[in-house]
VORO-878945 format. One record per residue (C-alpha): residue number from 1; residue in three letters; chain; x, y, z. Coordinates in steps of 0.05 Angstrom, whole numbers, plus 5000, padded with zeros to 4 digits. Layout:
<recs>
(NUM; ALA; A; (X; Y; Z))
...
</recs>
This chain:
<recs>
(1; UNK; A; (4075; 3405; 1036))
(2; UNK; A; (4127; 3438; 1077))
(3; UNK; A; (4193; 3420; 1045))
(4; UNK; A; (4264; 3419; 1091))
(5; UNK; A; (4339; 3401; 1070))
(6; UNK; A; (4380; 3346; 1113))
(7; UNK; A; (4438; 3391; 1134))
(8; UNK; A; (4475; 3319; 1161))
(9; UNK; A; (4462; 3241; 1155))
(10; UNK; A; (4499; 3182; 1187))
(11; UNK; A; (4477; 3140; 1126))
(12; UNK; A; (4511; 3185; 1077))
(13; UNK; A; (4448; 3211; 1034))
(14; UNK; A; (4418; 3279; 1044))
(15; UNK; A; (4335; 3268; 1041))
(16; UNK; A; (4285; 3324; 1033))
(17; UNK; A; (4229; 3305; 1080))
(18; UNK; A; (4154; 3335; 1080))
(19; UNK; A; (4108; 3340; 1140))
(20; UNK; A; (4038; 3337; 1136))
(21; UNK; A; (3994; 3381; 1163))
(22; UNK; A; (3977; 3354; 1233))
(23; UNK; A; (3911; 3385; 1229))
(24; UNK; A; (3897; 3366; 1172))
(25; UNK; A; (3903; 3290; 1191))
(26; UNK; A; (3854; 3303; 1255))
(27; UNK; A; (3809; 3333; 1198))
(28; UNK; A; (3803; 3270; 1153))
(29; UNK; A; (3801; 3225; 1207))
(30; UNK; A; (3740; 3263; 1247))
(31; UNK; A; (3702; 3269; 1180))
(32; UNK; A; (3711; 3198; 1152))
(33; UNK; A; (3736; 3142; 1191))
(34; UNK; A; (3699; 3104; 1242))
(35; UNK; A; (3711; 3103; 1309))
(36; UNK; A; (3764; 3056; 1341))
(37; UNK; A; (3779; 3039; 1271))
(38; UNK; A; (3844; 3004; 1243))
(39; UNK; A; (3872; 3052; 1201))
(40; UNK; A; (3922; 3030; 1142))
(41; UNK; A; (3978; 3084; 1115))
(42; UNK; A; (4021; 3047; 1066))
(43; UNK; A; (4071; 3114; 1055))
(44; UNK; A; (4070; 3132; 1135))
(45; UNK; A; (4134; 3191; 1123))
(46; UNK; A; (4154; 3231; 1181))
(47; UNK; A; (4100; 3188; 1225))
(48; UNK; A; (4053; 3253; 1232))
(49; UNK; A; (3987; 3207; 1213))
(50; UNK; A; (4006; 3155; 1262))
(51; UNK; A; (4010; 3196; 1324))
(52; UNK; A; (3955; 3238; 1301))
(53; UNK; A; (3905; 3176; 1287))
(54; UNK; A; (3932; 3139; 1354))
(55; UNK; A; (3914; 3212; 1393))
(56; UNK; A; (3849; 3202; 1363))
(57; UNK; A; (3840; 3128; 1392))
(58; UNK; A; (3852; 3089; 1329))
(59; UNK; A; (3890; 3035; 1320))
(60; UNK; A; (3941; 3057; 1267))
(61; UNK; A; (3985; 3015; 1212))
(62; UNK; A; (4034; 3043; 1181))
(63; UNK; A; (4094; 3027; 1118))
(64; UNK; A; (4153; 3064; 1117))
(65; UNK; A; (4213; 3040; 1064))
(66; UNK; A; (4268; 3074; 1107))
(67; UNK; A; (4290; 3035; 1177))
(68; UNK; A; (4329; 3099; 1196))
(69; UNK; A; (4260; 3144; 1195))
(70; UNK; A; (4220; 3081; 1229))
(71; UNK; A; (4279; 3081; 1284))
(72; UNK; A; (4271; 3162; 1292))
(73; UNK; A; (4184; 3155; 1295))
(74; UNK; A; (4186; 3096; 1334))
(75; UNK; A; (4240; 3136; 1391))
(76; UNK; A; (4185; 3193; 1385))
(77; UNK; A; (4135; 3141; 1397))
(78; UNK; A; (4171; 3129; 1468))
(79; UNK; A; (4168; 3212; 1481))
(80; UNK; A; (4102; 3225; 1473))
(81; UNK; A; (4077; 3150; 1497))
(82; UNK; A; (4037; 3139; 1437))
(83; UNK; A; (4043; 3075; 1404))
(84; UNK; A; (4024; 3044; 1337))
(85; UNK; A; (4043; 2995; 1285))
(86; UNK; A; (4100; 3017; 1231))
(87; UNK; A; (4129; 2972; 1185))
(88; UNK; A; (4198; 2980; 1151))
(89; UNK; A; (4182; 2958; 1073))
(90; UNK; A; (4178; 2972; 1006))
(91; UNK; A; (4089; 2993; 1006))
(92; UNK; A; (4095; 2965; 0937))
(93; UNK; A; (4121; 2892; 0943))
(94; UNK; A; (4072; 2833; 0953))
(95; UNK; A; (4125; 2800; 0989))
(96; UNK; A; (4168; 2851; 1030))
(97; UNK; A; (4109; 2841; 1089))
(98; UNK; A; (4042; 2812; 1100))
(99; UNK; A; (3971; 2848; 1096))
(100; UNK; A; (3917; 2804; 1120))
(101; UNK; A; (3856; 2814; 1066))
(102; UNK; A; (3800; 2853; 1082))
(103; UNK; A; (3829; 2873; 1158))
(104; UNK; A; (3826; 2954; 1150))
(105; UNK; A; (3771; 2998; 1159))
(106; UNK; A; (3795; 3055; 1135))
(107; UNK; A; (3861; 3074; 1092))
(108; UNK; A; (3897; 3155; 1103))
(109; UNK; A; (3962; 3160; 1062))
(110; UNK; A; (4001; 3213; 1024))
(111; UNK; A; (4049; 3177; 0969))
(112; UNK; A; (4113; 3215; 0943))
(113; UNK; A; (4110; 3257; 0887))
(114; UNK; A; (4150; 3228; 0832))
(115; UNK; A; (4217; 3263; 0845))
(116; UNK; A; (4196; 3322; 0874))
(117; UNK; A; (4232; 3303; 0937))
(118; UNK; A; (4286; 3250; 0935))
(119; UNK; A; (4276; 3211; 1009))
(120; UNK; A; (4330; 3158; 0996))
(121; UNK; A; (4381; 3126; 0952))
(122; UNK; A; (4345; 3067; 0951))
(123; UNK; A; (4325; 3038; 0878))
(124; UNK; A; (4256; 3014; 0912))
(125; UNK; A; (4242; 3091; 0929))
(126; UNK; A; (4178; 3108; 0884))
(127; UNK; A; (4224; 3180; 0889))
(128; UNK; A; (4279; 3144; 0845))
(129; UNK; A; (4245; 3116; 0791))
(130; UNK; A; (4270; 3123; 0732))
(131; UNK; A; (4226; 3157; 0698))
(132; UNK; A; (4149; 3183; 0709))
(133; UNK; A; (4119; 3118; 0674))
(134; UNK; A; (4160; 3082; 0719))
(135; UNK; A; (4136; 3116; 0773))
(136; UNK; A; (4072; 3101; 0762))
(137; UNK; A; (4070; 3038; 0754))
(138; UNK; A; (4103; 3024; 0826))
(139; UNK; A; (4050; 3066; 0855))
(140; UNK; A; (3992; 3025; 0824))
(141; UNK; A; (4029; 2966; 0854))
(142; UNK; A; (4008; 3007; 0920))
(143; UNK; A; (3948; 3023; 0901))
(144; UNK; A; (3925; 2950; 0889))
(145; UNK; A; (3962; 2933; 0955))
(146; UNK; A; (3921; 2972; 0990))
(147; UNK; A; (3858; 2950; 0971))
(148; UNK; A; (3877; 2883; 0978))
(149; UNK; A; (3890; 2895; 1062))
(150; UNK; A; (3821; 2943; 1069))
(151; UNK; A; (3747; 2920; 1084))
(152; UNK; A; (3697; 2917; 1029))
(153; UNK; A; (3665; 2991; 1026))
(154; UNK; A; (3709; 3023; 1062))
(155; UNK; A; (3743; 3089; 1047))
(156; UNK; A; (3814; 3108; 1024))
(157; UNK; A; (3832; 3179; 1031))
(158; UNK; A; (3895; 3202; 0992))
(159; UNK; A; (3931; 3275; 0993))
(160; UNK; A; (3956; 3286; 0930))
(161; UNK; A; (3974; 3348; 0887))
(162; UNK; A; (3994; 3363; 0817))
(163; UNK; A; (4073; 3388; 0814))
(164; UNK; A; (4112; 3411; 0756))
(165; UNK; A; (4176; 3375; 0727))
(166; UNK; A; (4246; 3389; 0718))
(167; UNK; A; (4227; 3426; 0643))
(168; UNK; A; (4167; 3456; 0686))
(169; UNK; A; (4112; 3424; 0659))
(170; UNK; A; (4056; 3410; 0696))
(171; UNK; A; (4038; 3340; 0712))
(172; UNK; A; (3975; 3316; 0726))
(173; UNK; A; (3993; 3277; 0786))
(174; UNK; A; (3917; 3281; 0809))
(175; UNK; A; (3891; 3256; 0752))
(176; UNK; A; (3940; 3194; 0747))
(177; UNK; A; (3923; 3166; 0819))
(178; UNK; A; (3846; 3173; 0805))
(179; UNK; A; (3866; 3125; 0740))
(180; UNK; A; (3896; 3081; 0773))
(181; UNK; A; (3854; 3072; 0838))
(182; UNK; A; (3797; 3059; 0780))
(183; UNK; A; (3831; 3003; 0751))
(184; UNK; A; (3854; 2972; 0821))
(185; UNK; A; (3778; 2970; 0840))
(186; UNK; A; (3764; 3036; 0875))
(187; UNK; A; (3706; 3082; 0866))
(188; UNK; A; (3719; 3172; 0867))
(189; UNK; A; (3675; 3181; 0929))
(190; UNK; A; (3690; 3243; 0930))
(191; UNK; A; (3750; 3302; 0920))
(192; UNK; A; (3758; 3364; 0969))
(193; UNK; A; (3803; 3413; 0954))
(194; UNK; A; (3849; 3437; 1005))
(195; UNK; A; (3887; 3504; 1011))
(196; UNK; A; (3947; 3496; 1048))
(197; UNK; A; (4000; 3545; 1005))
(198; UNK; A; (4072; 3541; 1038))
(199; UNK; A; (4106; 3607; 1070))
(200; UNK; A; (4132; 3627; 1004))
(201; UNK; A; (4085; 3619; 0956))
(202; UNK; A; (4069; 3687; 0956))
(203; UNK; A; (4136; 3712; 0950))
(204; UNK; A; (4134; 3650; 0884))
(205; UNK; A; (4077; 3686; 0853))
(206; UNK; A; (4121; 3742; 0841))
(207; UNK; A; (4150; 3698; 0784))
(208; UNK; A; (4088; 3695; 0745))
(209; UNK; A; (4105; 3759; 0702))
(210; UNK; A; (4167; 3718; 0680))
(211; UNK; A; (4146; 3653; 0668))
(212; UNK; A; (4063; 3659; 0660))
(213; UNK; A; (4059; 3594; 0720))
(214; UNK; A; (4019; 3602; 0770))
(215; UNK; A; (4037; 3571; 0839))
(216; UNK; A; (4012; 3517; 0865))
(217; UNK; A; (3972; 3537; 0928))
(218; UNK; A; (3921; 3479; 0944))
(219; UNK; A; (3919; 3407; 0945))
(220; UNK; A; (3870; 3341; 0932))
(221; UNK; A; (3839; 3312; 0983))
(222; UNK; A; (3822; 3244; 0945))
(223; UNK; A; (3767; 3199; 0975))
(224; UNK; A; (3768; 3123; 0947))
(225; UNK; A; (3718; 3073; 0969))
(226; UNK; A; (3722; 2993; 0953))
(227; UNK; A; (3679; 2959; 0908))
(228; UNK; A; (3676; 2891; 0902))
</recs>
């Protein structure tokens, strides 16, 4: 997750924003959706999955809680003349928007970590809950949402990684999501690891002699599929 500071914003808050690995996205999508398939994102961020998955032919879907970042994607839509569906609302309200049941063949998403980055001032940002329980309970809110919108057996990929806190403990993040996709009716199809260490991790692992922490280098490519 490449990580970059808002120098300026006309709403007043200052958002750290990640962008996904573009090639990564064209990855997942050649290795497990189906073709021409409608593809649900329910944390759709910068818009990189969208245009990616609409490149690719698919007919993409995705949630984004800030109108500001939906105006900016959907202006970049009009640049590069690649269109899709994106939806300004909260990913974990059952009544913010309307999923039509079993309509999705195939679900790509990467959810905020905790408070890792803070996208928003907004007290429906999963980024500002108020604490990691919290946090976790809006995501399996998500989580359930999601399964609600995609087809019986179809598959769910999630990005995740594990991140430490503010006192630098290490949270399980990984372990958490595979919980609650469990409970919300999801089978682990499967779990890829993916190496994709920022610019400066290997200045970070300098810091190991101090602290005895190694840096984070790879992520978790999650695969969910629905049960009934």
């Amino acid at each position: 997750r490449l990580q970059r500071m808002g120098k300026t914003h006309e709403y007043g808050f200052m958002p750290t924003a990640s962008v996904f690995n573009p090639l990564l996205a064209q990855m997942i999508l050649s290795a497990y959706c189906p073709p021409k398939a409608k593809v649900l994102d329910l944390f759709a961020g910068g818009g990189t999955r969208g245009f990616v998955a609409s490149s690719m032919g698919h007919e993409y879907t995705g949630v984004e809680l800030r109108q500001e970042e939906v105006d900016r994607i959907k202006t970049q839509m009009v640049t590069l003349n690649l269109l899709f569906e994106l939806i300004c609302a909260d990913s974990t309200s059952t009544t913010a928007y309307d999923l039509c049941p079993n309509t999705y063949d195939f679900g790509l998403t990467c959810p905020p970590y905790y408070n890792l980055e803070v996208y928003s001032d907004r007290a429906d940002d999963l980024s500002n809950a108020p604490n990691y329980a919290a946090f976790l309970r809006m995501l399996e809110a998500a989580v359930r949402r999601y399964r609600f919108a995609l087809k019986q057996d179809s598959l769910s990929v999630w990005v995740v990684g594990n991140f430490r806190d503010s006192k630098g403990n290490l949270v399980d993040f990984r372990g958490d999501l595979v919980r609650i996709a469990v409970a919300s009716g999801f089978h682990l199809h499967d779990d890829i690891i993916w190496w994709g260490a920022a610019g400066n991790a290997v200045q970070r692992c300098g810091q190991f002699e101090a602290n005895r922490r190694s840096v984070r280098v790879h992520e978790h490519i999650l695969i969910f599929k629905k049960w009934a």
